[in-house]
C-alpha positions in Angstrom: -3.5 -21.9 25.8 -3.9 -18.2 24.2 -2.1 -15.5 24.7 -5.4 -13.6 26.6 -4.8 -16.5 28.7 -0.9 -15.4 29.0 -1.7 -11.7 29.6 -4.3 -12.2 32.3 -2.3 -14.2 34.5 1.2 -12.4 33.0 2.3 -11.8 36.8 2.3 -16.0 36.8 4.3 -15.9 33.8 6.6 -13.5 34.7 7.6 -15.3 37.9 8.5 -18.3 35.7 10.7 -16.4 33.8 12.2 -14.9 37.2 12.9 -18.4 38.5 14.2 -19.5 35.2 11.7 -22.1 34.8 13.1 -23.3 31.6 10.7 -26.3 30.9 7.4 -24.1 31.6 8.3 -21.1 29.9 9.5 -23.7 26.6 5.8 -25.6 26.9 3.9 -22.3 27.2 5.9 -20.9 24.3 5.4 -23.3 22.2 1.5 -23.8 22.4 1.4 -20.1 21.2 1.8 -18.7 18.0 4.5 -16.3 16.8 2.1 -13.1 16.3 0.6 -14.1 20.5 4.3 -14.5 21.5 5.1 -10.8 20.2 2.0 -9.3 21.0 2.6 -10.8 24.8 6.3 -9.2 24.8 4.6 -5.5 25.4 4.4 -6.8 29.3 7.9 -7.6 30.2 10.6 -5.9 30.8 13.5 -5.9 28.5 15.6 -8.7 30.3 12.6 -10.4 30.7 11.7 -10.7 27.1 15.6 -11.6 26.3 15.3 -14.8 28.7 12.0 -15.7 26.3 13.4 -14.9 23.1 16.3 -17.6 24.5 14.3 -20.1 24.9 12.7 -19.9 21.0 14.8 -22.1 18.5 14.5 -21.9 14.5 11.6 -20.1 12.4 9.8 -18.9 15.8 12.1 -17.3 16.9 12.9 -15.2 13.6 9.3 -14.9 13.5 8.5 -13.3 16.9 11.0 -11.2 16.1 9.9 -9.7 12.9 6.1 -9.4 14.5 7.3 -7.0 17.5 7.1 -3.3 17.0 10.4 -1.4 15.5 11.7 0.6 18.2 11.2 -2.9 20.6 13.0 -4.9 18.6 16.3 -2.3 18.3 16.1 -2.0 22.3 16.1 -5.6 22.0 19.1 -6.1 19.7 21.0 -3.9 21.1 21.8 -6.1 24.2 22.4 -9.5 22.4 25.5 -10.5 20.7 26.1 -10.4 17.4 26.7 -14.3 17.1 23.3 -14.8 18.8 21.6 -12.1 16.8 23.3 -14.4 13.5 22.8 -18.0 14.3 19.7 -17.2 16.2 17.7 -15.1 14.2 19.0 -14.2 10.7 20.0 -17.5 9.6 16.2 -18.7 9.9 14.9 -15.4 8.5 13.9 -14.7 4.7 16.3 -12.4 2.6 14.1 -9.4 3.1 13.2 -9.6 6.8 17.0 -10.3 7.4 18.0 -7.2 5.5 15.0 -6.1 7.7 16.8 -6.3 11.2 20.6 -5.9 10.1 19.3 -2.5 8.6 18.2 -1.5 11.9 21.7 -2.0 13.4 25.0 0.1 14.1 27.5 0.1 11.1 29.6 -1.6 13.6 27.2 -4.5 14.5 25.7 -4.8 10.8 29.5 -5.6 10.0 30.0 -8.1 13.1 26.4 -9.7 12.6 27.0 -10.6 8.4 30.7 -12.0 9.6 28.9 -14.3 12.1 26.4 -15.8 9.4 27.6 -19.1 7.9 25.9 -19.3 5.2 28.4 -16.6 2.8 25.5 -16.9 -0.2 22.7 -15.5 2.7 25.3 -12.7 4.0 25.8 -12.1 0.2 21.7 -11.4 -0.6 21.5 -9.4 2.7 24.4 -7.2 1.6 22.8 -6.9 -1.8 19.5 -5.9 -0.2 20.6 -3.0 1.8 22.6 -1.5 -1.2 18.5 -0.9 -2.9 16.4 2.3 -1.2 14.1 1.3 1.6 11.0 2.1 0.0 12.3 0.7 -3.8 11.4 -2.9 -5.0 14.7 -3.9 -4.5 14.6 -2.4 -0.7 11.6 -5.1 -0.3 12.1 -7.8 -2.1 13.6 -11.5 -1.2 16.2 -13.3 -3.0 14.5 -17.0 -2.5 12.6 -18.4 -5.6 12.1 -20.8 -7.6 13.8 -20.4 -10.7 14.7 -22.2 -13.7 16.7 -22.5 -17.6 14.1 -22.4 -20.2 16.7 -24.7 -21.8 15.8 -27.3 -19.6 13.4 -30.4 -19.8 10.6 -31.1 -17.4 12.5 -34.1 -15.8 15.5 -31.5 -14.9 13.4 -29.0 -14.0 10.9 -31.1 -11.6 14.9 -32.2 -9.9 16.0 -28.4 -9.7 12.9 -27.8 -7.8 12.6 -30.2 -5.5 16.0 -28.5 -4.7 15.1 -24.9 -4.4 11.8 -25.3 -2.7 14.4 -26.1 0.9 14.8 -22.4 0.9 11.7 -21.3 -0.2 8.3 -21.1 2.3 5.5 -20.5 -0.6 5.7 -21.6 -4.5 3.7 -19.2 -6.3 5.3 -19.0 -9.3 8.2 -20.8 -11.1 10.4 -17.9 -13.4 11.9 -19.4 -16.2 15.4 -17.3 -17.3 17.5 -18.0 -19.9 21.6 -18.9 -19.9 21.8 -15.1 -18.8 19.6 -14.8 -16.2 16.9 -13.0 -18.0 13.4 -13.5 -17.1 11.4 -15.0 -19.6 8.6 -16.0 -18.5 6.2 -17.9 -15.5 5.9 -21.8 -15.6 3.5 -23.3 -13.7 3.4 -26.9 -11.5 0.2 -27.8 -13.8 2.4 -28.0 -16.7 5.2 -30.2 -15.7 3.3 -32.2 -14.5 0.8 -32.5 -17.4 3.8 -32.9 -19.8 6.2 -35.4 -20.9 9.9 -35.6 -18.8 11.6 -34.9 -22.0 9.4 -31.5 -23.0 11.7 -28.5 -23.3 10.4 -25.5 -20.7 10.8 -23.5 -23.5 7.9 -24.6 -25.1 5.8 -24.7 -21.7 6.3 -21.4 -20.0 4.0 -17.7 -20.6 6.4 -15.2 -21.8 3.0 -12.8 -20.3 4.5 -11.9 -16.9 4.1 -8.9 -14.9 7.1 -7.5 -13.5 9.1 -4.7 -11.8 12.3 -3.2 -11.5 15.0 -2.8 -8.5 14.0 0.5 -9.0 10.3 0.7 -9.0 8.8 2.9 -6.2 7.2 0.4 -3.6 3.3 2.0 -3.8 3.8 1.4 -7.8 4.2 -2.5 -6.8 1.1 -2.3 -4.4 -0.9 -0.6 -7.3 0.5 -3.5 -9.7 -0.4 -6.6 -7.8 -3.7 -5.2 -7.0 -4.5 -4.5 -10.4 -3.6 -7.9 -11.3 -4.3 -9.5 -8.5 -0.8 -11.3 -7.7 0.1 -13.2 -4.8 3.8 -12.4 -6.2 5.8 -10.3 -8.3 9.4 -10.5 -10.2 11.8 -8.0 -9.9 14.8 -7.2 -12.6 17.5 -4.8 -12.9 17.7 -2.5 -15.4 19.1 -5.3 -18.4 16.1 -7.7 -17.0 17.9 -10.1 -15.1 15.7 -11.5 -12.6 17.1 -10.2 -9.0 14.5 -11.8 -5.9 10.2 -11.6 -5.9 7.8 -9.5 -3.7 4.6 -11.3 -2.2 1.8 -10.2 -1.4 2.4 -10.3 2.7 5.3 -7.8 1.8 2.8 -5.4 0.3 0.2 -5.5 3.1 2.8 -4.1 5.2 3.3 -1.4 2.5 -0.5 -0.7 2.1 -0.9 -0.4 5.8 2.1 2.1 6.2 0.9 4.3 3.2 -2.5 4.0 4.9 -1.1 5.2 8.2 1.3 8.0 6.8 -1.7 9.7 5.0 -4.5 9.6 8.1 -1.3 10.9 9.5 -0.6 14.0 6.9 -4.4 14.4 6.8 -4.2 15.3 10.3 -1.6 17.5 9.7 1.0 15.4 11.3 4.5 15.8 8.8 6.5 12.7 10.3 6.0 8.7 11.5 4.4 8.7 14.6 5.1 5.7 17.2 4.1 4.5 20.9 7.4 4.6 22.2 8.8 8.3 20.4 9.9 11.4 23.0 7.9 14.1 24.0 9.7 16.3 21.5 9.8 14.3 18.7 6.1 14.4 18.9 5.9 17.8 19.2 8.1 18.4 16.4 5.6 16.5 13.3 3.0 18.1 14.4 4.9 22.0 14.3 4.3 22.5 10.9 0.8 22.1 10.0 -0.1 23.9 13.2 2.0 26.8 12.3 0.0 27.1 8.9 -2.9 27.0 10.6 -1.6 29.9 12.9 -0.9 31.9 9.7 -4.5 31.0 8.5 -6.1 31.9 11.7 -3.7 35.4 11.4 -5.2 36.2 7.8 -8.7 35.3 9.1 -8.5 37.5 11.8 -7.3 40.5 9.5 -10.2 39.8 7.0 -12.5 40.1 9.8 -10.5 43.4 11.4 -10.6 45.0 7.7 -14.6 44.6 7.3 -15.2 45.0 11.0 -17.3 48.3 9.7 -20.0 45.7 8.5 -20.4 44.0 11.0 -20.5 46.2 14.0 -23.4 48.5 11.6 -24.8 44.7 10.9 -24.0 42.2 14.2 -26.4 39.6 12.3 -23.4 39.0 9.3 -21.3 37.5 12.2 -23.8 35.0 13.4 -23.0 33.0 10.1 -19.1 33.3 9.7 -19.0 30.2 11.9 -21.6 28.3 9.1 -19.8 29.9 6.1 -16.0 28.8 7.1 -17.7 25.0 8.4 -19.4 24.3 5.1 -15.8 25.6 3.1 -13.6 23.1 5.1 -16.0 20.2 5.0 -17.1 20.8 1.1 -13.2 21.0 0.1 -11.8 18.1 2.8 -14.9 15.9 1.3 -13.3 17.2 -2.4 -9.7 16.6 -1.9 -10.7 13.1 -0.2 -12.2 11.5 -3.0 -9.7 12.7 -5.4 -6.4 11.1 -3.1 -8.5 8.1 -2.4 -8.8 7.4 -6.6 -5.2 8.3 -7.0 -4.0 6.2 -4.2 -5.9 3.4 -5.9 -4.0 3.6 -8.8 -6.9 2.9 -10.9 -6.8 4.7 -14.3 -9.1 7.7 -15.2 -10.4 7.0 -18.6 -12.2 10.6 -18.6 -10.6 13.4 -20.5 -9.5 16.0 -18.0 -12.1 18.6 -19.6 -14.7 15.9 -19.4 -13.9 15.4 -15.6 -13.6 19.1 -14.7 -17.2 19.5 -16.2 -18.5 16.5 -14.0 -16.7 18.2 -10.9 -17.8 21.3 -11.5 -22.0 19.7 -11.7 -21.0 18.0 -8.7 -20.1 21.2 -6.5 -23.2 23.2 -8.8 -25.9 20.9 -7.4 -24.7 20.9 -3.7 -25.0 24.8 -3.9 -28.0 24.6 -5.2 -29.4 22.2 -2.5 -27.6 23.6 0.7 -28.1 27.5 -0.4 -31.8 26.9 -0.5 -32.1 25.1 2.5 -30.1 28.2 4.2 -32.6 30.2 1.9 -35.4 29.3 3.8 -34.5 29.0 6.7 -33.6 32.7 7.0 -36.4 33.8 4.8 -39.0 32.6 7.2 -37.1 33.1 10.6 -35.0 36.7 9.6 -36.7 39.9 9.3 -34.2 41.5 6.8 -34.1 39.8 2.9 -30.3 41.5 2.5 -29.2 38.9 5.0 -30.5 36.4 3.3 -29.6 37.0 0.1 -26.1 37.8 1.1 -25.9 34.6 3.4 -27.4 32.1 0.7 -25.2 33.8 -2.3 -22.5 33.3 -0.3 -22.8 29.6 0.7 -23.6 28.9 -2.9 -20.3 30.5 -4.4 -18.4 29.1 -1.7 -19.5 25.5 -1.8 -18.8 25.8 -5.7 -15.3 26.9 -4.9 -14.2 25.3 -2.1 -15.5 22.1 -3.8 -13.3 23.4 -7.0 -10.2 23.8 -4.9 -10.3 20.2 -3.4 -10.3 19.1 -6.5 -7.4 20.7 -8.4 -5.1 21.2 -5.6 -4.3 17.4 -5.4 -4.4 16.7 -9.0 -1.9 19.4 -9.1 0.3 18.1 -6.4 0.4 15.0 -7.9 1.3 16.1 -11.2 4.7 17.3 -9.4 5.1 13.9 -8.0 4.5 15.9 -4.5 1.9 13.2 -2.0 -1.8 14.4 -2.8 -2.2 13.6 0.4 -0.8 16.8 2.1 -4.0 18.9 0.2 -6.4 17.1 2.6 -6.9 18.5 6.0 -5.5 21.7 7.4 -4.1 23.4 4.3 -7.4 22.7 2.7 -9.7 24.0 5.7 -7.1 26.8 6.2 -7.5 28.0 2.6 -11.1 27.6 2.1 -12.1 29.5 5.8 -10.0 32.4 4.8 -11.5 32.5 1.0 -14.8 32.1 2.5 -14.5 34.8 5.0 -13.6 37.3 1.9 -16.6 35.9 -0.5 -18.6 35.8 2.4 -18.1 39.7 3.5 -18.0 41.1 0.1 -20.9 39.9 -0.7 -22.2 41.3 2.7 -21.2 44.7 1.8 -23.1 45.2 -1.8 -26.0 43.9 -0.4 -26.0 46.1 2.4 -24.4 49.1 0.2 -21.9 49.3 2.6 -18.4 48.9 0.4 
């Protein structure tokens, strides 16, 4: 059984669930895996989906309910109790996904959900959790881990684990802390196992660990364990007392939300977009962008009206404005592109900044060189008047160089101020370059043609 399976015969399905065929519904549920279940939810209807979710005990049921999109899971919350929302689902659910779900709650119901958890140390790290920013380390990190006293021998240690590992689904690292709960260091299972029972941890452990603090912006994690390739990170407070660990799944959901917010703002599109938001909500991320480009198109418009002398005395200038304001966007999008995708990597530049404004600047030289020529001959052999051609390949060559120029600095500058480099791609890029393209590209015109 698969959940294409499920969804091709869902009307089946659904008609089990409407006749409350309990033992069906449990043996089809359970063949499937959490992701299928959640993925299969998009077909039923509210009620429907709560009878489902009923029927899922333990892990499976916390993890179909972390899979399913955002706004369907507070439509879904909202008509279960809090006991059931507690003993049902956050009780089986790591730290961070619990912090998660009650996050997404009223005040009133976060406060009735925490009160209906049993385990006080749980409702404690949930608590905890939501005091940190959403998008800090402490926002996404989980309390479970493996930790132990670098006072302690290997036999104690091996006992402590076995212990801790109940509450924890992956070991990838043991932290070793000290009688204050300061990180240390990283232990691994090779050596206590390679090493005597009576062989102090002190002497075992690598004080080289990479870490973060509760503090630490989330995309500075992602760059972190990419660098280093971790499957898991620690995080501190601010004295270096070890506080939960991020892994690696955690940060998969960060990279694709960073990846979606910039296609987004490259768009032009200022806000999260989902499936299930109001009409005006999405007209209202996409206002802003549009109205620059409304203000672009205006300035356009008036550097055409001011040289419209030109072009009624020479109608062949106007056959190219279309070419010269194409080439401007496409050069400075392609600019700015490369540029937010290094940054966004977090990989360091070991180039001086002179060093990499001189490559840049060979870079944009080259392709004026090549597409100015092309557009050189093209018009020398097909145009009957050499001012045109002139003007047009001059043109295309200075503004290539520049708008090529601009992509460049604009998000090296934005990111300087800490602002996304991301919002230089797209509109406010093409915007900019069209309308200092139309001005090279009609000044130009006009000496050539004696007409200024």
């Amino acid at each position: 059984m698969n959940v294409e399976n499920i969804k091709e015969n869902i009307e089946q399905f659904k008609e089990l669930i409407a006749n409350e065929n309990q033992k069906e519904v449990t043996a089809i549920l359970d063949e499937l895996h959490s992701a299928d279940i959640a993925e299969m939810m998009d077909d039923l209807s509210i009620e429907e989906a709560k009878y489902v979710y009923l029927q899922l005990e333990g892990e499976k049921a916390s993890d179909v309910l972390i899979e399913i999109d955002e706004d369907d899971r507070k439509r879904f919350l909202k008509v279960l109790p809090p006991e059931v929302i507690a003993s049902k689902f956050i009780e089986h659910m790591d730290s961070d996904d619990a912090a998660d779900v009650v996050a997404e709650l009223d005040e009133d119901m976060q406060r009735e959900v925490l009160n209906e958890i049993i385990d006080i140390e749980q409702a404690g790290d949930i608590v905890d959790l939501l005091e940190y920013e959403e998008d800090s380390a402490g926002g996404i990190m989980a309390k479970e881990l493996v930790q132990v006293n670098e006072n302690w021998n290997v036999a104690t240690c091996l006992k402590e684990i076995s212990k801790q590992a109940e509450e924890v689904d992956e070991i990838f690292y043991i932290y070793v802390t000290d009688n204050d709960n300061k990180l240390k260091g990283v232990l691994s299972v090779k050596q206590l196992i390679l090493n005597h029972t009576n062989t102090k941890i002190a002497n075992l452990y690598d004080p080289d660990i990479k870490k973060v603090t509760t503090g630490t912006r989330q995309e500075e994690v992602a760059e972190l364990m990419d660098k280093y390739d971790l499957v898991a990170v620690p995080v501190v407070d601010e004295i270096g007392r070890l506080q939960g660990r991020i892994t690696w799944d955690d940060i998969i959901d960060i990279v694709r939300e960073e990846a979606e917010r910039d296609y987004q703002m490259v768009s032009g599109i200022t806000g999260d977009v989902e499936p299930g938001d109001k009409v005006w909500q999405r007209v209202r991320v996409r206002f802003p962008w549009l109205m620059v480009g409304l203000l672009g198109g205006i300035l356009s418009a008036t550097v055409l009206r001011t040289h419209s002398a030109e072009l009624s005395k020479i109608t062949q200038l106007a056959f190219f404005i279309p070419l010269i304001a194409a080439m401007a966007g496409n050069v400075g999008v392609q600019s700015s592109s490369i540029i937010v995708q290094s940054i966004a990597s977090g990989v360091k530049d070991k180039e001086t900044p002179l060093k990499k404004l001189l490559k840049d600047t060979s870079v944009a030289l080259l392709t004026a060189v090549v597409f100015s020529s092309l557009l050189f001959l093209y018009n020398f052999f097909t145009a009957d008047n050499l001012n045109l051609t002139y003007s047009v390949s001059i043109s295309l060559f200075i503004v290539i160089i520049f708008a090529s120029l601009f992509g460049t600095v604009i998000p090296l500058i934005l990111n300087r101020f800490k602002i996304d480099p991301a919002l230089a791609t797209g509109p406010f890029i093409t915007t900019m370059n069209d309308i200092v393209g139309l001005l090279i590209y009609l000044s130009i015109s006009s000496f050539f043609f004696n007409l200024a």
